[in-house]
N, C-alpha and C positions, 0 to 999 in steps of 0.2 A: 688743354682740356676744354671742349666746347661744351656751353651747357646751353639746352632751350628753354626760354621763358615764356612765360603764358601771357600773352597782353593782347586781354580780349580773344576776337577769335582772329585778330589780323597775324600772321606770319612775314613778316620782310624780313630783309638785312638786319636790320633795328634791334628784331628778336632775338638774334645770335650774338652772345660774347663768350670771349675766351676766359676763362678765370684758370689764375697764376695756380704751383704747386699748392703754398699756403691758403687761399681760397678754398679749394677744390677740398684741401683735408676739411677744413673747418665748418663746409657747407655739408659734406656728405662722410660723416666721420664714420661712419657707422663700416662704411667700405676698404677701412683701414685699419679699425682698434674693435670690429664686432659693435655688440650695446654700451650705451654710454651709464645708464644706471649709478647708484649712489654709492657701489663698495659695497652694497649687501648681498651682491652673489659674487659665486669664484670668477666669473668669466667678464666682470660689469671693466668697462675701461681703463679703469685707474689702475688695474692691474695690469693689463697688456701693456700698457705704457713703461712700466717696471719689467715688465718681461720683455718689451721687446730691446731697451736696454743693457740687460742682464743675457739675452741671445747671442748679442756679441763681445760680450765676455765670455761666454762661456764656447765660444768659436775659435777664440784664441787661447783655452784653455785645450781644446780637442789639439789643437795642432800644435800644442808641448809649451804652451808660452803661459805662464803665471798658473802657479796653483792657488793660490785666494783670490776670494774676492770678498769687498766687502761693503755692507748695503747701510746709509742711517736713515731713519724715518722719523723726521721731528717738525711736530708743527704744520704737517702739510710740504714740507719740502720734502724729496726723494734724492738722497745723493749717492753714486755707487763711484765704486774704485776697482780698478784690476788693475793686474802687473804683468799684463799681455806685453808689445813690445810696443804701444804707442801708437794713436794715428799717425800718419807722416804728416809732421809740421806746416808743412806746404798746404796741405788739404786739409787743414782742420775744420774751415769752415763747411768747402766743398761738400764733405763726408757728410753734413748732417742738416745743409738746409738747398742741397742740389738735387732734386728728385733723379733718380735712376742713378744715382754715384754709388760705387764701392767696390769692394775686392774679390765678391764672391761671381763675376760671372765668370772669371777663370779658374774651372775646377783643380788648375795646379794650386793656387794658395789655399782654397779652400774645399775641399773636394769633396767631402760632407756636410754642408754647411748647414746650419739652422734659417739666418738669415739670409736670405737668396736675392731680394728683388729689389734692393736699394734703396729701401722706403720706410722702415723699421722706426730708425731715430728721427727721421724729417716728421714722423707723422708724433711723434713725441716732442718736438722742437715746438709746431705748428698749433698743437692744443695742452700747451705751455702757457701761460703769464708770464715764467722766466725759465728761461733754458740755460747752462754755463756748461761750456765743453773745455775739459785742458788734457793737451797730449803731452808726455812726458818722455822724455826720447834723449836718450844718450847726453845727460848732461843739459840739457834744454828744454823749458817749456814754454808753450804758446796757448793761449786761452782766447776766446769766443764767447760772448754774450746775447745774447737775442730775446724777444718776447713778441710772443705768436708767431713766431718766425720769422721776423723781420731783426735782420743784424741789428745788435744798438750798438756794440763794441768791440773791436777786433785787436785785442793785443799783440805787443809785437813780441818779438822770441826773445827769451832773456833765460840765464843760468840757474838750472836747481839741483839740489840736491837728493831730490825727491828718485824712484827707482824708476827703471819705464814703466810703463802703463797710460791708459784713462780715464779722468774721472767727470765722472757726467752729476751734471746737481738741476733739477727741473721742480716746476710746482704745478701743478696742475689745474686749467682754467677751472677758476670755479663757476663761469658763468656757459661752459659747456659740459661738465661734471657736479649738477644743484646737488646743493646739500650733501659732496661727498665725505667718506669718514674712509681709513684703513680698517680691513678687518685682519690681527695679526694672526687669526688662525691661517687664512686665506694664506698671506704673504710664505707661511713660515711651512705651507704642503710644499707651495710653488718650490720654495729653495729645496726640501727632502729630493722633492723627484731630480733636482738639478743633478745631489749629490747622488742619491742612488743612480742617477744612469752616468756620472764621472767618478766613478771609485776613486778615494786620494786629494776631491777637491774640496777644498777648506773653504768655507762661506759664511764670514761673519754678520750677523744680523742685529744690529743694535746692544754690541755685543755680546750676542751669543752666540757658538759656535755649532755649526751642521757640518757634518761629515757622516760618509758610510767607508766601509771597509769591502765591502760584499755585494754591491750592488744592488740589483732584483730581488735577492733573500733580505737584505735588510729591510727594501720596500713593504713584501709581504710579511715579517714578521710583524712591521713596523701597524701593518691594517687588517694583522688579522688577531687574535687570543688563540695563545697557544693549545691551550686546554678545550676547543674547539673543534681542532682543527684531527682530522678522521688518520692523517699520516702525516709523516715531518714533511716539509716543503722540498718540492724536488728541482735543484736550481741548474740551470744549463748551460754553458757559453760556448759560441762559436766564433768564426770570423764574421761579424757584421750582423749577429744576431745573440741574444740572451733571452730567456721564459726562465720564471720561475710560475710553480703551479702547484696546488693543492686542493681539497674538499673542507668543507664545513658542512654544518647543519643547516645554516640559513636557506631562506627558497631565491630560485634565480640564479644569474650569473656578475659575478663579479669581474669585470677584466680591465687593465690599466693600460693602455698599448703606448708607446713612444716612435717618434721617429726622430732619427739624429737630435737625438733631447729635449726633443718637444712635444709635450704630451696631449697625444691627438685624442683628447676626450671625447668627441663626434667616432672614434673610431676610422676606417676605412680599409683600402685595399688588405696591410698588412695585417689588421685586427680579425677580417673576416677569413683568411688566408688560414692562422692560426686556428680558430674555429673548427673550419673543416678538417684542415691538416691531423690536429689532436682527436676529434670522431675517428679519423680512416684509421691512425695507428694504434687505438687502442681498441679497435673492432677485428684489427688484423692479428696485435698482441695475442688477444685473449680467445681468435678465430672464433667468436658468435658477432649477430648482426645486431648490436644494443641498437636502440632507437637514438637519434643522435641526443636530442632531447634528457635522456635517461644521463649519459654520458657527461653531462656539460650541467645537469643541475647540482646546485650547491659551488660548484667549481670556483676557486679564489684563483686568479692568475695573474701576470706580467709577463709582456713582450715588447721588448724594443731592438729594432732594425738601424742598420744604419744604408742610407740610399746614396746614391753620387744624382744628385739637381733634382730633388723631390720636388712632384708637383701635387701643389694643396689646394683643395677645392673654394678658399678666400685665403687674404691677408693674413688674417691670426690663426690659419695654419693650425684648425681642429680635425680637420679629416682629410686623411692622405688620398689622392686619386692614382698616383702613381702603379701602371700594372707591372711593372720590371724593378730588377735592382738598379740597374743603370740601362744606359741608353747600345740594346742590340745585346745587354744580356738575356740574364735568366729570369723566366717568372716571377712574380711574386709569388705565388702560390704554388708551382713547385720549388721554391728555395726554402720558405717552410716548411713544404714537406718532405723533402731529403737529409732538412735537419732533425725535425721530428722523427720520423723514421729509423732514422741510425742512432741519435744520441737518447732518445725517450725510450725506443724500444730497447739498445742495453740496459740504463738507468734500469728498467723494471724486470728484465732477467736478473741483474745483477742484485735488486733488493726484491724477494718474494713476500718478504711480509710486507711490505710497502703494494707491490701489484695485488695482493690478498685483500687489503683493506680498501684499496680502489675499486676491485671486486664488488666488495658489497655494500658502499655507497653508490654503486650503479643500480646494483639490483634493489638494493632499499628505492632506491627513485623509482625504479621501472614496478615495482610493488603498489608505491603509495599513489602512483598515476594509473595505476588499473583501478584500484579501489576508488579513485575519483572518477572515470569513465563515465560511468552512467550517470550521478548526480550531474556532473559536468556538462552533460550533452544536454538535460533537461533544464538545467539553469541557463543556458545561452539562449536554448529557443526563447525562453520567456525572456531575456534580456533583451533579443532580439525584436520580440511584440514590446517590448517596454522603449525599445530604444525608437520605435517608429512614433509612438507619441511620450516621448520622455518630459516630463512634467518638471522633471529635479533637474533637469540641463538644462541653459538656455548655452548656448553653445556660440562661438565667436567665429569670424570667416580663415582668418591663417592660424596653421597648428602647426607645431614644433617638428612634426615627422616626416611633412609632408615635403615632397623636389620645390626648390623658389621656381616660379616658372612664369612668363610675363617676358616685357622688353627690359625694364630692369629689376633683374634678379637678385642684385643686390640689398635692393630694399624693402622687395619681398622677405627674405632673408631676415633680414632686420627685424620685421614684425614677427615673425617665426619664433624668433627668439626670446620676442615680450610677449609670448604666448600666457596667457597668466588663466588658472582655475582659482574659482575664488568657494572653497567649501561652506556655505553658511549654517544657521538654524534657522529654521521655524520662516514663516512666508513674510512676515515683516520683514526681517535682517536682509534675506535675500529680494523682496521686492528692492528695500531701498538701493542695493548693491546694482541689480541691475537696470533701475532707472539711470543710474548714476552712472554706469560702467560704458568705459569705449568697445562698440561692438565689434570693433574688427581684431582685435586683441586678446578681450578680456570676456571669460565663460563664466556662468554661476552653477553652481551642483549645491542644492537646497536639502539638507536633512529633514527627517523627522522624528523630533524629537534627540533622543539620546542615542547613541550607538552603542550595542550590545561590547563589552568588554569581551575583549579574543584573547587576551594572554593565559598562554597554556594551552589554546584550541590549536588542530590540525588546520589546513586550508580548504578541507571541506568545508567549513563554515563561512567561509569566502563565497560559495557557488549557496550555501543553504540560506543563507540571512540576504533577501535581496534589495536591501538596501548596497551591504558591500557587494553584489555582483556588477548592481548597478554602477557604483562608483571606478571599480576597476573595468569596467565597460568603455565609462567617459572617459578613463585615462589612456585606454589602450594598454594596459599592464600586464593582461593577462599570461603571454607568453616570453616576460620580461619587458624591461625598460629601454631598448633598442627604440619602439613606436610608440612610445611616450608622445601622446599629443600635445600636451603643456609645458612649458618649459619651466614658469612657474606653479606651485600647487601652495595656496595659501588659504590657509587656516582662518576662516573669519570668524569667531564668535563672540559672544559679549563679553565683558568687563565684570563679571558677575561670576558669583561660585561656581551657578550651575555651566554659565561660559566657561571657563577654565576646566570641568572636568568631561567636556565635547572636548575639549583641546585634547587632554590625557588620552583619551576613546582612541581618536583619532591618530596619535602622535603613536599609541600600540598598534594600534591596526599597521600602521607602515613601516613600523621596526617588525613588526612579527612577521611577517610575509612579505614587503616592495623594501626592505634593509636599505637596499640601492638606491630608491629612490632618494632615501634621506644622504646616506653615506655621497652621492653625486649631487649634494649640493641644489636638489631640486622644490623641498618642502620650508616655507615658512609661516611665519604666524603674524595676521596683520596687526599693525599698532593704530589703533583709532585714539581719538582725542576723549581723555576721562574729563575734561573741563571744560567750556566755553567761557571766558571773562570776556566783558566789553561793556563801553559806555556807547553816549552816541557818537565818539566820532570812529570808533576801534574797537575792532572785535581778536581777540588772540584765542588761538586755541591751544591746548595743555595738556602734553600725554602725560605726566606726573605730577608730584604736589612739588616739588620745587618750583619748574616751567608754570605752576600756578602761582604760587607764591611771589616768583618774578611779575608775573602780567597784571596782577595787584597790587606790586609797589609800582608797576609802571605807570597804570591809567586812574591807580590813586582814588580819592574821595568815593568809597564803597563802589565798586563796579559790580553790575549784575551778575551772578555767577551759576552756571548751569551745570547740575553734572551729569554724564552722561553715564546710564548705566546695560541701554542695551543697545544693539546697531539701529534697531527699528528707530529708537527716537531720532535720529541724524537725517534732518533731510536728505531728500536724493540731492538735492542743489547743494547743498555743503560736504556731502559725501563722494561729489565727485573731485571737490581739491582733494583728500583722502587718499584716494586709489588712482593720481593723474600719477605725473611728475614728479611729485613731491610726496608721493605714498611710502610709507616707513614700512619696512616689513623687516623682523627678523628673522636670523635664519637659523634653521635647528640645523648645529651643528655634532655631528658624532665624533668625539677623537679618537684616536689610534688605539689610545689604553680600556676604552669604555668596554668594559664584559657587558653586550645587550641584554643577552637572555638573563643577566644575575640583576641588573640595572630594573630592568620588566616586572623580576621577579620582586624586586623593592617596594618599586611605588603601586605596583597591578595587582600582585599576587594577593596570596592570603591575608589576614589583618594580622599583624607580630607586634610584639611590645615594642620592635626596635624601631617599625614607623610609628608606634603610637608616639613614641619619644620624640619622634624629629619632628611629629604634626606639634607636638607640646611647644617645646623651643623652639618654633618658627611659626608659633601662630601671630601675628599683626593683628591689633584692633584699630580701626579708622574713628576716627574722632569724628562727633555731629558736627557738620558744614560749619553751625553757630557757633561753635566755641574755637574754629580756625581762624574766623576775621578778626583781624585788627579790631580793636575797640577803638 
């Protein structure tokens, strides 16, 4: 791989060097494993790393070889086992520190394959501190040691008793991965969808066990409230294709799409296929022309394909480009819809009170979009005058929805990804945010004031209140989160009561009406420093009173101590280590079992003695500064 350096404005020979496999991952990782981020979102590296591990395990699982596998996570090491049938001893090193080695470009061994391009484990070896491979084969194993990808040990083969299989043990650089942490919620979606798209496959996770029976219907039970949901889930299987699909209340589209077990959250060919495929047959169904729109709101779904030599539009293989099933087949888009078509339109002759109640969660939709019409029309134009001098945006150069485009796309790409909105209050917090903030990244959208509480309101109050039109404007949300301009949306407010209940405002506004936004992993809440300790030679900052307490027995003999209680006091100058690199954000997560609207209904709703109760036993009183310190 040749790379060009800059020196100066001269160009010769000079300027050109080749850098090795290992190099090339570690300079430009971002072209191999997506964002590298800290573990605080689903897609940040240290998870593809795991998964793309866990990829080819679960390869030799499709092709009949091992049904466990099994995953520990302690300490920061990652170590997985399968009882596939072994690397071949000979190749053990080959397989995972030879760029372009391995067994899928012959669609006879692998003919669906997940991992395709040879590059999966190398690029996990490479941004490694310690990587250990041991293959397990017939009575024999052989083990490999490396760190960054440079061999340190090459064991010779010797007798076990152990079954066939793999087992891969990695730790993940920490000085290409700052400050990263596991989030077990993260790890433990990633392994459901393993199991829901390998019915049968046993995956132990620090021991505990994941398994489905059912597939796609377990997925969807698994992400939606049954009590929800407008009909039972209608589940479907073919050759090389499964949908499961249902309505709910919520606004927007829900859809999970898979390709050969990889959950192409970007969506693409096959996602978009599905889409239209489900408009034409239920327009055909029911012979009226629903708007597509009408049809597909509310709609909870899963689909997953299986493709022979998928082509993904990057490395970690989030959005399919592939337009066939295979190469000199059949569409993509009409192979979902000849599936659609015969197995969806029996499915709903054969169940009428099921096509009854699809019925009228179409026309419930196709109702509450006329009644919106006209406010709608007159909220945009003004959003439209508001958006030419938009005062609450300062808005950043790459966004999340937009084609990478340039020489390299790549890392276009890359910035796309660390697309970040930073929601503030009030023109202090957001001044300092955007002194502080990298422009090419990172947007500001500045409140005022308090945001009107929406639980229980319609989404007319979305287009009526134009702060939120404005809001949903900057995001691009309005007709779903497909043009999502942000990939991050983060919550900035103060440390303070009234901070915390802008958090609440906010956090209903996106359950109530963008659900997806949060349910896909895209809403967090930033963590600013409550402390500043330092003397003159060390300044530490302190998101809790432990992290204080520590920074005061560290720098000892009374250290000056600041506490911070709104974003305004932060300078922009110290506010920018905050939101670099090193920016802490957590992420509101929804799980599987959470009832929203009963959740809303808790902490939003009416005032009831049973939150009076939980405000009782969970109120904290903070002690004056002065009686913290050491005496």
């Amino acid at each position: 791989m040749a790379e060009i350096s800059k020196k100066g404005a001269e160009y010769t020979e000079d300027s050109i060097r080749s850098l090795d496999w290992r190099e090339h991952i570690r300079l430009r990782p971002g072209m191999y494993i997506g964002k590298l981020g800290d573990g605080s979102s689903a897609d940040d590296g240290i998870y593809v790393l795991i998964k793309e591990v866990l990829d080819n395990c679960i390869d030799e699982h499709m092709m009949g070889y091992g049904k466990q596998i099994e995953i520990t996570i302690k300490d920061r090491s990652v170590t997985v086992r399968d009882y596939g049938r072994g690397i071949p001893l000979g190749k053990v090193v080959d397989v995972v520190s030879k760029i372009n080695t391995g067994a899928k470009y012959d669609s006879k061994a692998f003919q669906k394959s997940v991992g395709l391009n040879g590059v999966g484990t190398k690029a996990v070896n490479a941004l490694s501190t310690y990587f250990k491979v041991t293959a397990y084969r017939e009575g024999k194993e052989k083990s490999a040691e490396f760190e960054r990808g440079v061999l340190t040990k090459e064991h010779k083969e010797s007798s076990t008793q152990q079954a066939n299989g793999t087992q891969v043990q990695f730790f993940p650089d920490d000085t290409v991965f700052r400050n990263f942490h596991f989030q077990e919620e993260y790890i433990e979606n990633l392994l459901w969808n393993y199991c829901f798209l390998n019915a049968g496959l046993v995956i132990v996770f620090n021991g505990k066990k994941f398994v489905s029976k059912n597939g796609l219907l377990d997925l969807l039970q698994r992400k939606t409230n049954e009590d929800e949901l407008r009909y039972p889930i209608i589940h479907l299987k073919g050759e090389d294709i499964e949908v499961a699909v249902s309505h709910n209340n919520d606004y927007g589209e829900e859809l999970f799409s898979f390709v050969n077990g990889q959950h192409t959250t970007q969506g693409g060919t096959h996602q978009q296929a599905f889409r239209e495929a489900y408009v034409k047959v239920i327009r055909d169904f029911f012979k009226k022309d629903y708007e597509a729109a009408d049809i597909r709101a509310s709609i909870v779904a899963a689909v997953a394909v299986r493709v022979v030599e998928p082509v993904f539009e990057s490395q970690t293989k989030t959005k399919l480009g592939s337009q066939y099933i295979e190469e000199g087949g059949q569409s993509m888009k009409n192979f979902v819809l000849e599936f659609l078509a015969k197995e969806l339109d029996n499915f709903l002759h054969k169940h009428p009170s099921t096509a009854e109640a699809l019925k009228k969660r179409i026309e419930q939709s196709e109702r509450e979009r006329k009644e919106l019409a006209g406010i709608k029309k007159l909220a945009n134009e003004r959003a439209k005058k508001a958006n030419l001098h938009n005062k609450k945006l300062r808005d950043c150069r790459f966004h999340y929805n937009e084609e990478p485009t340039g020489k390299d796309k790549e890392a276009v790409a890359q910035k796309q990804r660390e697309s970040t909105i930073f929601i503030t209050e009030g023109d202090s917090a957001s001044g300092s945010i955007t002194k502080a903030r990298n422009v090419e990244t990172q947007a500001v959208f500045s409140l005022r004031g308090k945001p009107l509480n929406c639980f229980g309101l319609t989404k007319k109050v979305v287009y009526e209140n134009e702060e939120f039109n404005l809001l949903q404007h900057a995001l691009n949300v309005e007709d779903g989160i497909e043009n999502l301009r942000y990939n991050n949306i983060v919550i900035a407010t103060d440390a303070d009561v009234d901070g915390m209940h802008i958090r609440l405002l906010l956090l209903t506004f996106f359950l109530q009406f963008f659900p997806d936004l949060v349910k896909n992993g895209h809403v967090y809440v930033l963590e600013t420093p409550l402390f500043r300790v330092r003397n003159k030679q060390e300044t530490i900052y302190c998101y809790d009173e432990s992290e204080k307490q520590a920074a005061i027995k560290k720098l000892g003999n009374k250290p000056e101590i600041t506490r911070f209680k709104g974003l305004g006091e932060i300078s922009p100058d110290e506010f920018a280590r905050f939101i670099g690199e090193d920016m802490r954000k957590q992420p509101v997560l929804v799980m599987p079992e959470t009832h929203i609207q009963q959740l809303l209904e808790y902490y939003m709703g009416k005032n009831t003695p049973q939150r009076q109760d939980f405000i009782i036993d969970n109120l904290k009183i903070e002690l004056d500064l002065a009686e913290e310190l050491p005496q």
